[in-house]
N, C-alpha and C positions, 0 to 999 in steps of 0.2 A: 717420790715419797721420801718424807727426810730418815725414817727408820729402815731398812731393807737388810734381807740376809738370804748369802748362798749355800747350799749344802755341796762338797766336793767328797762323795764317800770315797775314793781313789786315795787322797788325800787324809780322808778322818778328819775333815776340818769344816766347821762353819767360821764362815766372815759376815759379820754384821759392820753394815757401812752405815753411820750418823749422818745430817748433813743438814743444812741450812738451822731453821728453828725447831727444836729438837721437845717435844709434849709428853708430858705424862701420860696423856692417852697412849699416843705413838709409842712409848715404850713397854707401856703394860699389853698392846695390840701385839707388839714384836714378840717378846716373852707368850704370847697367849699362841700367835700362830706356829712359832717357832718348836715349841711342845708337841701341837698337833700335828704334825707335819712327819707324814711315815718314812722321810729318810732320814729324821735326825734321830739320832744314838745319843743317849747320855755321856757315851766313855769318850767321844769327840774332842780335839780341840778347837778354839773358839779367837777368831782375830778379831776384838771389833775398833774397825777405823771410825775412830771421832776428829778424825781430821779436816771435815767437810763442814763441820758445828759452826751456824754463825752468831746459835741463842740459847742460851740453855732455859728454857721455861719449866724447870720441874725442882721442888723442893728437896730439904733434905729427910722428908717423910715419906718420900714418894723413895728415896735414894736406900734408905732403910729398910721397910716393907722389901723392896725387890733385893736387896740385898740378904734378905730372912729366906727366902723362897722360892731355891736354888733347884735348877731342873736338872744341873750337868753333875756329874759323877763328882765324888770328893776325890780331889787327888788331880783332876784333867787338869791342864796347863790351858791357863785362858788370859789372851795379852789385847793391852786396850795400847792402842796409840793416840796420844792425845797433844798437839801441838798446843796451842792456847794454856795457858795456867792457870784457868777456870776449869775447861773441860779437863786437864789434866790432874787437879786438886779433887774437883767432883770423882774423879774416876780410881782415886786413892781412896778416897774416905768410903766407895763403894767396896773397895777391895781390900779394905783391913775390914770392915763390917761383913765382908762375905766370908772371911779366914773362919768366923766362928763355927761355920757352916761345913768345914771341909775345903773346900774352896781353895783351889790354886792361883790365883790374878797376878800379875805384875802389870804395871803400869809403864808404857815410854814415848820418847819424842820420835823415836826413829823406826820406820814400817822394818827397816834391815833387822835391825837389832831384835824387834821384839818376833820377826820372821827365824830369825837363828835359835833366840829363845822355844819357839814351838817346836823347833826343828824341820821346820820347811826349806 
């Protein structure tokens, strides 16, 4: 599945892994299960690796809308790593449109770095 995520409550952290050709269905189904799902907590931090992305098929409509319609707590620390400068320009322009929202994001190239940022 190119959308997928773990809950680690030990940790307080979900990782959302991207991966091959990446759909708007697939990520509004991520966001719809990821809600339901009785071990995740809003107050969570949030890894998602986009490092696996080989297509990004989702507009910047689709980037907005989910950007508007935030589940996790204002304030939580949530780090996208994104190699490619596609997926990592997509993953900026989602994360200054989430800021309005509360929303913590930083965006980066290196799983280290944005793992020290969560404080993992």
């Amino acid at each position: 599945m190119p959308v997928s995520y773990t809950i680690d409550q030990n940790q307080r952290l979900v990782v959302s892994c991207l991966s091959g050709a990446v759909t708007e269905t697939e990520v509004h189904e991520h966001n719809r299960s990821l809600r339901a799902d009785r071990d995740f907590n809003p107050s969570y931090r949030q890894l998602v690796d986009c490092t696996g992305v080989t297509e990004i098929l989702l507009g910047v409509a689709t980037i907005n809308v989910v950007s508007q319609h935030q589940f996790f707590a204002p304030g939580t620390r949530r780090a996208f790593i994104a190699t490619s400068d596609v997926a990592f320009g997509l993953a900026r322009m989602f994360a200054l449109r989430a800021e309005c929202s509360g929303q913590t994001i930083e965006v980066f190239r290196e799983r280290r770095v944005a793992e020290e940022w969560l404080g993992i």
